[in-house]
C-alpha positions in Angstrom: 90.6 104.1 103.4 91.5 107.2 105.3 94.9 109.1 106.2 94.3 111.1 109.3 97.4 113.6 110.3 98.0 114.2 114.2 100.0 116.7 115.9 101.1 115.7 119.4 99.8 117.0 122.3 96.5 118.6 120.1 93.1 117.2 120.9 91.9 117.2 117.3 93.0 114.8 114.4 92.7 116.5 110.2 91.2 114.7 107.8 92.3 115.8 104.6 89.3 116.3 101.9 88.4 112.7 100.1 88.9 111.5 103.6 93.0 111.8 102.3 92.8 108.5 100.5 94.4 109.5 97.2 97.4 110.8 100.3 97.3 107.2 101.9 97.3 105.5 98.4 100.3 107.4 96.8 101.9 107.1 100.7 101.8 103.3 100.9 102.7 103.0 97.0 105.8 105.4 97.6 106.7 103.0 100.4 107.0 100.3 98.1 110.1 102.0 96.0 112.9 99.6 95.0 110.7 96.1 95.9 110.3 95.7 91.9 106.4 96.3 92.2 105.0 98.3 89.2 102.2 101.5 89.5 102.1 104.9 88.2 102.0 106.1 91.8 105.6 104.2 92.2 106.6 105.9 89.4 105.2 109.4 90.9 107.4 108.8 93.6 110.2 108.4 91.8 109.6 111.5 90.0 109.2 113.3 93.4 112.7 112.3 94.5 114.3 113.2 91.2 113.1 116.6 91.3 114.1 116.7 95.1 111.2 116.2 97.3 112.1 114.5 100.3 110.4 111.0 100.8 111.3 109.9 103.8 108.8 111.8 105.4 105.8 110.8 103.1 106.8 107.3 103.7 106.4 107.1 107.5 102.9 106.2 108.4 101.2 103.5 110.3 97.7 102.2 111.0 96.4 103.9 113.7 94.6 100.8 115.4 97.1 99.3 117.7 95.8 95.6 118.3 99.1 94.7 119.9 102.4 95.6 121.6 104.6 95.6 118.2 101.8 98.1 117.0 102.0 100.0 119.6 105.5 100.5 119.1 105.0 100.9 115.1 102.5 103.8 115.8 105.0 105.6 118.0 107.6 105.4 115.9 105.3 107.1 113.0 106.1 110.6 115.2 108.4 112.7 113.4 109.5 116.5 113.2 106.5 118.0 112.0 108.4 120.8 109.9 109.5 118.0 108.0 106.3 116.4 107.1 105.2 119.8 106.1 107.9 120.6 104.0 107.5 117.5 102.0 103.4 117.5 101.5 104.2 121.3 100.3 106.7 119.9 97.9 104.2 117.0 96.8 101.9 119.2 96.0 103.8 121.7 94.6 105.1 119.0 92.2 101.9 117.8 91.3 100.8 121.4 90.2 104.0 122.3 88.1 104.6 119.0 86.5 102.8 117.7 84.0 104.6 114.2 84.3 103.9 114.0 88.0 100.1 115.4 87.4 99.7 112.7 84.3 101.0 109.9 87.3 98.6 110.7 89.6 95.5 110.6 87.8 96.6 107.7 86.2 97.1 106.1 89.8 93.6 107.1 90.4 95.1 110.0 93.3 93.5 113.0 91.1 92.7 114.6 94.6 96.2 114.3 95.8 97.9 117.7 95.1 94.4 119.0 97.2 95.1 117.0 99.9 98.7 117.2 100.3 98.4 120.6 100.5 95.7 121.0 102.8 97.6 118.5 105.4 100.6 120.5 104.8 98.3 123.8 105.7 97.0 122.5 108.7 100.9 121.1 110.0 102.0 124.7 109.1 99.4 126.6 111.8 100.5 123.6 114.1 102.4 124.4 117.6 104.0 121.1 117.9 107.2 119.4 117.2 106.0 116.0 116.3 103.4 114.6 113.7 102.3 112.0 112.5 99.7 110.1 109.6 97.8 107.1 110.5 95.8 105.6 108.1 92.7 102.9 108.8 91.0 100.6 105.8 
């Protein structure tokens, strides 16, 4: 799997490093809050809102292959404010290297990379131009 972050209107696409799959991992386990499902990444999520990081952003993603008219309006509704998405990769990784709860979750979810690559996605959206981001993911 890997996460790919865009910023519209730029020709290049980041990667973050492990291809961001420990991002896409926690991203789509974060998205599956309050559905009854059970994983320590869930439960880093959880964490992240207690202690105020902002989830919304984190949680809007889609795949970036479009095979279809309904994806093609999924994957343009994945843009949002790029200050935003920023704000909460900081946040996620600023969690994940204060917090020895929220640093226990993640290894135990198998994301051990994900404080790297939150924050290096969160660089990269910083030095961006653009309003709008997004993160796409692809198995």
């Amino acid at each position: 799997m890997r996460l790919t972050v865009e910023v519209e209107g730029a020709p290049g696409r980041f990667v973050p490093p492990g291809d961001g799959a420990a991002l896409a991992a926690f991203c789509s386990f974060a998205a599956m809050r309050g559905f009854g499902a059970v994983h320590p990444l869930i439960a880093l999520a959880e964490r992240l809102q207690e202690l105020g990081v902002r989830m919304g952003p984190l949680t809007t993603f889609y795949d970036e292959v479009a095979e279809d008219a309904e994806d093609r309006e999924k994957l343009e509704l994945a843009w949002q404010p790029r200050e935003a998405l920023a704000e909460a990769l900081a946040a996620l990784a600023e969690v994940l290297e204060r917090d020895a709860e929220a640093a226990a979750l993640a290894r135990r979810g198998g994301a051990a990379g994900l404080a790297e690559q939150a924050r290096a996605a969160a660089r990269f959206l910083g030095e961006a131009d653009s309003v709008r981001a997004r993160m796409v993911y692809r198995l």
